[in-house]
C-alpha positions, -999 to +999 in steps of 0.1 A: +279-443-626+259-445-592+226-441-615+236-474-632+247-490-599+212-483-583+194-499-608+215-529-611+208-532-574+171-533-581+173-557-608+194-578-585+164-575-559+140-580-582+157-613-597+160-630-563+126-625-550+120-646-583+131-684-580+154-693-606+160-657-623+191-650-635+203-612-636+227-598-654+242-563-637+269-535-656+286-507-650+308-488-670+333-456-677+314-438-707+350-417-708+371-456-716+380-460-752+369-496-754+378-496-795+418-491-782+415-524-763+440-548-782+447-569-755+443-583-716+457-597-690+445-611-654+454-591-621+450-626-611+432-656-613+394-658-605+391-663-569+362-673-544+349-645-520+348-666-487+342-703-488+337-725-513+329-756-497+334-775-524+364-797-532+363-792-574+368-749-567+398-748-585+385-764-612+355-745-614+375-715-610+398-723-643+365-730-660+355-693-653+389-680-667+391-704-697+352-693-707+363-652-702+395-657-721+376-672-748+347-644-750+373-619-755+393-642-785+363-642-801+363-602-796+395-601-810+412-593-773+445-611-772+459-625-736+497-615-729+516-608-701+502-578-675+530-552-687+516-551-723+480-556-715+457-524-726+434-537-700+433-560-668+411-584-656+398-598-624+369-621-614+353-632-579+329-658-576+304-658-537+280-680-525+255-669-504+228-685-485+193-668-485+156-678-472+123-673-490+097-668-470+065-679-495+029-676-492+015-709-479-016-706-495+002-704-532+032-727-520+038-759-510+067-749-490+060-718-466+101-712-466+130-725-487+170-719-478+187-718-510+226-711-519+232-683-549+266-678-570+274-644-580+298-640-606+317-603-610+335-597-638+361-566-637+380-549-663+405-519-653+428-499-676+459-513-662+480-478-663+456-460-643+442-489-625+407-474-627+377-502-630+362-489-664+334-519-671+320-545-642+293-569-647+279-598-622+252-624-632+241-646-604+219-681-603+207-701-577+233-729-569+205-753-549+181-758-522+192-761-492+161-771-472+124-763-473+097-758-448+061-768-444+039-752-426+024-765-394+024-755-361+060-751-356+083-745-390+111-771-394+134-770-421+141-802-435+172-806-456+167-814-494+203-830-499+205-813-535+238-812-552+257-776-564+241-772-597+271-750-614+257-729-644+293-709-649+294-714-685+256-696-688+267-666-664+302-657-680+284-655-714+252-633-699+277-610-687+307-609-713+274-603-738+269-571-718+303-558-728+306-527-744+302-530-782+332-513-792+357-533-772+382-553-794+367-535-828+387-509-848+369-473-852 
């Protein structure tokens, strides 16, 4: 598993220093029977990691759970209560803030702040507790301000608002689940 974990690290890398990539990241148990999955529940409901600063999180939170409940319907994985559940779910959404430093001769803007939502997606057998499949897609939320160049940098804010693409990043992970899970052998 730390093979996989390393290169989902470097794709992560490699998708930030790219504006407006989106990666997709997985890990998984290879000794899980995925095709004996009948069933889920949540460990609990999707939460933030750290603020949200935004007064719709709840909402967008529920949006995240409706959008991963329906991914596994369509997989044939039925929700009950945690007792009965084969497996057990949990998802975190963060926001981070990160600066790009860019080349001012192939940039208009020689640094831009931006905000980036991660979304981690975590399935565990529930009688073991063991995490047997994690994925996280992440997508830049907005700018947050941008520099010109000049003889001193000042970052000027841009005033964008959140541009929430939770729908998009639940369905590039939950498309990165194993093949088997939900289907009969």
């Amino acid at each position: 598993m730390t093979g996989s974990l390393v290169r989902a690290a470097l794709v992560a890398v490699f998708c930030l220093a790219i504006p407006g990539c989106a990666g997709v990241a997985t890990d998984r148990d290879g000794s899980f029977d995925f095709a004996a999955v009948r069933n889920s529940a949540w460990k609990e409901p999707p939460q933030f990691a750290g603020d949200a600063g935004d007064d719709d999180a709840e909402q967008l939170l529920t949006q995240v759970q409706r959008r991963i409940d329906r991914a596994l319907t369509r997989r044939g994985i039925g929700l009950v209560d945690k007792p009965e559940a084969d497996v057990v779910l949990n998802a975190t959404l963060r926001i981070e803030t990160r600066v790009q430093d860019n080349d001012p001769q192939f940039a208009v803007f020689v640094a831009e702040e931006f905000e980036i939502a991660t979304l981690e997606i975590e399935i565990f057998e529930r009688v073991l507790r063991r995490s047997v499949w994690s994925g996280s897609s992440h997508d830049r939320l907005r700018y947050l301000s941008r520099a010109t160049s000049g003889v001193e940098v000042r970052f000027v804010p841009t005033d964008e608002p959140r541009s929430w693409h939770l729908d998009d990043m639940v369905d590039r992970i939950t498309a990165k689940l194993p093949g088997s899970l939900g289907k009969p052998r």
